[in-house]
C-alpha positions in Angstrom: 14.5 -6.1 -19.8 10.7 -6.0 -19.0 8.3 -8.7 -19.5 5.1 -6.5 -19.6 4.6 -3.8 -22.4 4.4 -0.4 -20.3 1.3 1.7 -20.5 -0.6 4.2 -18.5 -1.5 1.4 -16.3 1.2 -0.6 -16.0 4.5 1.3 -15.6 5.6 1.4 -12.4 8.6 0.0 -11.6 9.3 -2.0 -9.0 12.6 -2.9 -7.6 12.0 -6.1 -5.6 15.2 -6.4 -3.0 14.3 -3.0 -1.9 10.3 -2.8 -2.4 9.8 -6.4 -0.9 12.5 -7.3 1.1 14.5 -4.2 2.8 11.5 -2.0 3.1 9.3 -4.5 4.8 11.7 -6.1 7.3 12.3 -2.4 8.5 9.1 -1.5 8.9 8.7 -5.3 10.6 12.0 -4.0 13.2 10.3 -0.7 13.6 6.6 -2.1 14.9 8.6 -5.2 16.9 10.7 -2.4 18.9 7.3 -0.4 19.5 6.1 -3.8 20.5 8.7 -4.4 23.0 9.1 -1.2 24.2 5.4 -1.2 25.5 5.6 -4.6 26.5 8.1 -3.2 28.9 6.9 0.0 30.2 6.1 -1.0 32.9 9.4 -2.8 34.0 10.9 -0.6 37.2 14.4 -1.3 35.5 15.1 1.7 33.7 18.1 -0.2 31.9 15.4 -2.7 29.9 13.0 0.4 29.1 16.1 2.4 28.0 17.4 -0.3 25.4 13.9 -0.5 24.2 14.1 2.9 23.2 17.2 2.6 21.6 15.2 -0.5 19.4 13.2 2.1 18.3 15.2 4.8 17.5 17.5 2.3 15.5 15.0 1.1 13.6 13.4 4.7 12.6 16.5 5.7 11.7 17.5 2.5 9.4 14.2 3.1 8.0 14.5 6.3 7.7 17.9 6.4 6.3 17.0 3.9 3.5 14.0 5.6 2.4 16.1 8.6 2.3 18.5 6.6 0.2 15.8 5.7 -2.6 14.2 8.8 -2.7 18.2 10.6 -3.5 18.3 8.1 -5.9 15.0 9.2 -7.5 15.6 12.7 -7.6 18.9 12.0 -9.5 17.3 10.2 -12.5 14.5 13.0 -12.9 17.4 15.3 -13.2 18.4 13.2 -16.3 15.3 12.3 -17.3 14.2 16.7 -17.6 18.0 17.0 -19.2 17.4 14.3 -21.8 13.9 15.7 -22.5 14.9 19.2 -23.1 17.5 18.0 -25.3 14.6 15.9 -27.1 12.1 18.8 -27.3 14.7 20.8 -28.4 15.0 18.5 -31.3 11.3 17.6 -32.0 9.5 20.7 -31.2 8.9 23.7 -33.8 10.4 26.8 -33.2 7.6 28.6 -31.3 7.2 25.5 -28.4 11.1 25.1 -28.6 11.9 28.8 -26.9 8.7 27.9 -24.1 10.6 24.5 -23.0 12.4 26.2 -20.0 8.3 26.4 -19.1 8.2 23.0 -18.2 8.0 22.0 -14.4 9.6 19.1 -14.0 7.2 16.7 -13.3 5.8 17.2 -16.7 9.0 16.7 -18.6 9.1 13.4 -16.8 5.7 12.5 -17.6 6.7 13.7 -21.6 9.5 11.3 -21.7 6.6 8.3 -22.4 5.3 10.4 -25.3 5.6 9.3 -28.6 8.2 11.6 -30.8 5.0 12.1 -33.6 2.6 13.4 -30.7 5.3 15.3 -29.0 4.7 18.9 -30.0 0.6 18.8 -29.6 1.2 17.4 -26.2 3.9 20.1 -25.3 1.4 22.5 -26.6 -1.5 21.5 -23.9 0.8 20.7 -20.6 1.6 24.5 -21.4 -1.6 25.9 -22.1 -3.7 23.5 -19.6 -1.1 23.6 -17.2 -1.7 19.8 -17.3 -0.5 17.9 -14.5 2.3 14.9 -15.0 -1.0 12.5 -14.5 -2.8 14.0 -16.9 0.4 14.0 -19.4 0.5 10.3 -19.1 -3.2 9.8 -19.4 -3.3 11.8 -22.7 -0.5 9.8 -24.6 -1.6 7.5 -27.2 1.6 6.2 -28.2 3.4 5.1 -25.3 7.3 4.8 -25.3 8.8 2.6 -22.7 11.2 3.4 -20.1 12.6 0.2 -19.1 15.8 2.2 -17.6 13.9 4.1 -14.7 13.9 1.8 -11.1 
């Protein structure tokens, strides 16, 4: 799957097609119709300055549209991602942490989900009391378990 171990400081996932190909030849479409569009403005055919504009809103709303796209796709697997969590917590926690998971927010069962089952309850323990951000989660894990799934 992955090449690289995951850790704190290397776990981002990049999904190449999208991150270095689709992403940058919009962006490329986007600043070439701003380009010609101004190249243009001052044309006294209205026709020329009117398809330029069209460039541009064609290409801010391809770019749009994909980033749109990405981000739906996102949202999705940190729905799993808090639903297989709780049903992990809910398996690994003592009783008194196991009735606070609904306490969660979701960004730290996200960040919990590269926490090591043995540190688990102790880290549970301090996102609640220290309201610790999903960073700080992450920073504090000592064990790191991979998630080679997420893209």
């Amino acid at each position: 799957m992955a090449e690289t171990p995951q850790s704190y400081a290397h776990h981002t996932r990049w999904d190449p097609p999208f991150h270095f190909f689709v992403l940058p030849v919009l962006a490329l479409a986007l600043i070439l119709s701003l380009v010609h569009f101004f190249a243009h403005i001052t044309d006294t055919d209205g026709r020329e300055h009117f398809h330029a504009f069209l460039l541009i809103l064609l290409a801010a709303a391809l770019l749009l549209g994909f980033v749109k796209s990405r981000l739906a796709a996102l949202k999705v697997q940190d729905r799993v991602i808090r639903l297989e969590e709780r049903l992990r917590l809910a398996t690994l926690l003592p009783e008194g942490l196991r009735s606070r998971i609904p306490e969660l927010t979701e960004g730290q069962l996200v960040a919990l989900r590269f926490a090591s089952d043995a540190e688990i309850p102790k880290l549970v323990e301090r996102a609640l009391n220290e309201k610790l951000s999903r960073d700080d989660i992450k920073k504090s894990i000592q064990n790191w378990r991979p998630d080679y799934w997420r893209v």
